[in-house]
ZATI-706884 format. One record per residue: residue in one letter; y, z, x of N, C-alpha, C in turn. Coordinates in steps of 0.1 Angstrom, whole numbers, padded with zeros to 4 digits, always signed. Example, Ala and Ser with C-alpha at 12.3 -4.5 7.8 and 13.67 -1.06 7.14 Angstrom:
# ZATI-706884
A-0057+0078+0132-0045+0078+0123-0033+0078+0132;S-0022+0071+0128-0011+0071+0137+0000+0079+0129;
# end
This chain:
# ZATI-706884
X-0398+0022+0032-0388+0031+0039-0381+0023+0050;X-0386+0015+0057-0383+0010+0066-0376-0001+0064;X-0379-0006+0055-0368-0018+0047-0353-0012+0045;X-0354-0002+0036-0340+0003+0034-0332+0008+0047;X-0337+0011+0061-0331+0018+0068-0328+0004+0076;X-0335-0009+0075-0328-0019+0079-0321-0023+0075;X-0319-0022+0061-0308-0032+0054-0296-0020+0054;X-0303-0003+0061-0283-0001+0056-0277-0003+0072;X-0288-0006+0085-0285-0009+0095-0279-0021+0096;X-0285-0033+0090-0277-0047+0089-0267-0048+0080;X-0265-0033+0070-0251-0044+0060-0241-0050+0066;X-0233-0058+0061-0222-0063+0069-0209-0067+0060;X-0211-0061+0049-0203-0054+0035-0190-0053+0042;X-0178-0057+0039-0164-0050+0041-0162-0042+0029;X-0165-0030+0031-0162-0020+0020-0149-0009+0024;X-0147-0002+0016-0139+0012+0021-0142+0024+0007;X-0141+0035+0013-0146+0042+0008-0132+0057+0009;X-0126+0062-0005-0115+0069-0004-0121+0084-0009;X-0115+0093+0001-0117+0105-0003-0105+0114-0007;X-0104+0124-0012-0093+0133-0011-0082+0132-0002;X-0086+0132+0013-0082+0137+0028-0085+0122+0038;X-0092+0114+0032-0094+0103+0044-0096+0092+0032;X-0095+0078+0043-0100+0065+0038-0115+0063+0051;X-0121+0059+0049-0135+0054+0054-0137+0040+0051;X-0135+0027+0063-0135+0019+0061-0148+0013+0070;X-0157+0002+0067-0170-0002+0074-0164-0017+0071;X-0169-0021+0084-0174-0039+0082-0160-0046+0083;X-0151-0046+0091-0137-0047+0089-0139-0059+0101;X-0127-0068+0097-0130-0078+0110-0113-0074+0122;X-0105-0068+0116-0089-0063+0124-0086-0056+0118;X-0077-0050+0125-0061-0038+0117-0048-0047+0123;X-0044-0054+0120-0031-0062+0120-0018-0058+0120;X-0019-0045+0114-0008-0034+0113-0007-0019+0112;X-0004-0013+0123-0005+0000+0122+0008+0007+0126;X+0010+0017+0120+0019+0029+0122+0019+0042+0113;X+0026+0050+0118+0021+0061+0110+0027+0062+0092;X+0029+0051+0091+0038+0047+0076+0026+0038+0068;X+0023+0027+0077+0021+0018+0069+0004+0011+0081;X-0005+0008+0074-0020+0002+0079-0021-0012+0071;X-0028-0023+0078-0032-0033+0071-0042-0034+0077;X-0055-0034+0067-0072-0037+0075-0073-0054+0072;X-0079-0060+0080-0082-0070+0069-0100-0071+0078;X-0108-0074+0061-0121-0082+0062-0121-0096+0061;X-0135-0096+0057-0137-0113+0059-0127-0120+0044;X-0129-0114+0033-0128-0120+0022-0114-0111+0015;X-0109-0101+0022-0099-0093+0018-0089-0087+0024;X-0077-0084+0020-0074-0068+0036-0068-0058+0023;X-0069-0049+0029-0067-0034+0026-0050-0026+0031;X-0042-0025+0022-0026-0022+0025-0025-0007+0022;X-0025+0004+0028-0022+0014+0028-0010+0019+0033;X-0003+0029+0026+0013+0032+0026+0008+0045+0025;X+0017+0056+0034+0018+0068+0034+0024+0076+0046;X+0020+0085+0049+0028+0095+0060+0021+0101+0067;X+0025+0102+0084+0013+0109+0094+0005+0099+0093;X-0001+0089+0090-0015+0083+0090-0020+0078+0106;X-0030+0081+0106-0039+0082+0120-0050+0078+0120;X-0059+0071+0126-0074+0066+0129-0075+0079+0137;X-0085+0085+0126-0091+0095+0134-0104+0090+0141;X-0109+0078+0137-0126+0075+0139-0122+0059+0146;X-0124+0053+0159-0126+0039+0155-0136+0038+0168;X-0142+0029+0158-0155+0024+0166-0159+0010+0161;X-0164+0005+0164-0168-0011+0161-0174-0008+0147;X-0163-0022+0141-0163-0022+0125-0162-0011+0119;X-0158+0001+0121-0159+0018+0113-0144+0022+0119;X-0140+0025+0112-0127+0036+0111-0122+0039+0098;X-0120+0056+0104-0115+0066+0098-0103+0069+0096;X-0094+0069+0084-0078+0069+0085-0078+0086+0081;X-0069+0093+0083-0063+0099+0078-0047+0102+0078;X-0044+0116+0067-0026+0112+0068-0022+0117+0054;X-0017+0113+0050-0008+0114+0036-0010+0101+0029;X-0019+0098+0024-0017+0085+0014-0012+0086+0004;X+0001+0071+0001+0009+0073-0011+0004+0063-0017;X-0003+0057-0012-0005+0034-0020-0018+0033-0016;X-0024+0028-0019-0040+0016-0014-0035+0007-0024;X-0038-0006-0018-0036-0022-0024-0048-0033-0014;X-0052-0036-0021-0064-0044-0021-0060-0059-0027;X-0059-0065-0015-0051-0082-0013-0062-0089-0011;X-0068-0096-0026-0077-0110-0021-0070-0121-0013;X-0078-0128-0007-0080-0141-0002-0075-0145+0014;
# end
């Protein structure tokens, strides 16, 4: 048990995770672009291009934030 609660304590994963109502993004190294139109996350190995309306960090905290808003686009840019 104690294994698993370290490894979900150390991941260091650039993931994002999309709901209905929000984007959920962990492990992010910047946001390089923000407005209420248009977000660019970028991770170690990727960034994350979201287009839409109203969009807002509802949540930011080291490596974790929460978008919400009107999503029209997610685009996921290797390299």
């Amino acid at each position: 048990m104690f294994r698993r609660v370290y490894e979900y304590v150390k991941d260091e994963e650039f993931r994002f995770t999309i709901y209905s109502d929000r984007i959920h993004i962990i492990n992010y190294e910047k946001i390089n672009t923000l407005n209420s139109d248009y977000i660019l996350i970028e991770g170690i190995d990727r960034r994350i291009s979201i287009k839409g309306k109203n969009l807002v960090l509802n949540k930011l905290v080291e490596k974790e934030v929460l978008i919400i808003g009107e999503v029209n686009n997610i685009e996921v840019l290797h390299g």
